[in-house]
N, C-alpha and C positions, 0 to 999 in steps of 0.2 A: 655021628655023622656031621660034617661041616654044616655050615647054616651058609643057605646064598640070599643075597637079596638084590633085587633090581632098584636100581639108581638112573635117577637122570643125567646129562652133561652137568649141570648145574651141580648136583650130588658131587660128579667126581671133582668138579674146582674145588668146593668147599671143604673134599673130605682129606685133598690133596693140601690144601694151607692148613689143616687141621694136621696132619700127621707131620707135617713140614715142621710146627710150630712145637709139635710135642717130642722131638726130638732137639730140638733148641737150635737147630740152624736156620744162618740166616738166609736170604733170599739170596746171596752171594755166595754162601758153602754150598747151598744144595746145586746152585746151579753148576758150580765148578765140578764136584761129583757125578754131576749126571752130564757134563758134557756139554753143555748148553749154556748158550749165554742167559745175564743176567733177567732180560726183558722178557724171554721166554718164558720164564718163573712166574715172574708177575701177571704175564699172560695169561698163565695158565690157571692162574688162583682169580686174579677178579677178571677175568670176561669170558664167561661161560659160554658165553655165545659165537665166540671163536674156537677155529680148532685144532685142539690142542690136546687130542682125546691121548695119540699116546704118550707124552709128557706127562698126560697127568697120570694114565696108566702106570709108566715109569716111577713117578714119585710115589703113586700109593703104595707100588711094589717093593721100593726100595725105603721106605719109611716104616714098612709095618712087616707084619708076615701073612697079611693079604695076599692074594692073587685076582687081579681082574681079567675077568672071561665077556666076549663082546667082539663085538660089539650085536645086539639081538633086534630084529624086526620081525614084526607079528604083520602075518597076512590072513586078511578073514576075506573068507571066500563068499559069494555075492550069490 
């Protein structure tokens, strides 16, 4: 059975310049690969608090053989 685990925005920057890096490209291959300019890359790795979710969705997807499912909101009833 696959394994999932829930991530925050934070998670996916990080995990997004982590699979970036482990494939040896640089913020200039990946971004030409996925279509995107350079600054969007950078974006998407250090500032998490911008958004930039399917970028980085994009990048984990195409750096690993992950799949990110999401975006998820939990409503607890009162």
């Amino acid at each position: 059975m696959a394994k999932k685990k829930l991530v925050t925005e934070r998670d996916l920057a990080a995990l997004a310049q982590k699979l970036r890096l482990a494939t040896g490209k640089s913020r200039a291959q990946a971004a030409r690969e996925l279509g995107v300019a350079r600054q969007a890359v950078i974006y998407a790795e250090d500032h998490p608090k911008k958004s930039f979710t399917k970028l980085r969705r994009r990048m984990i997807e195409s750096f690993s053989k992950s799949k990110v499912n999401g975006p998820y909101f939990q409503i607890d009833e009162r």
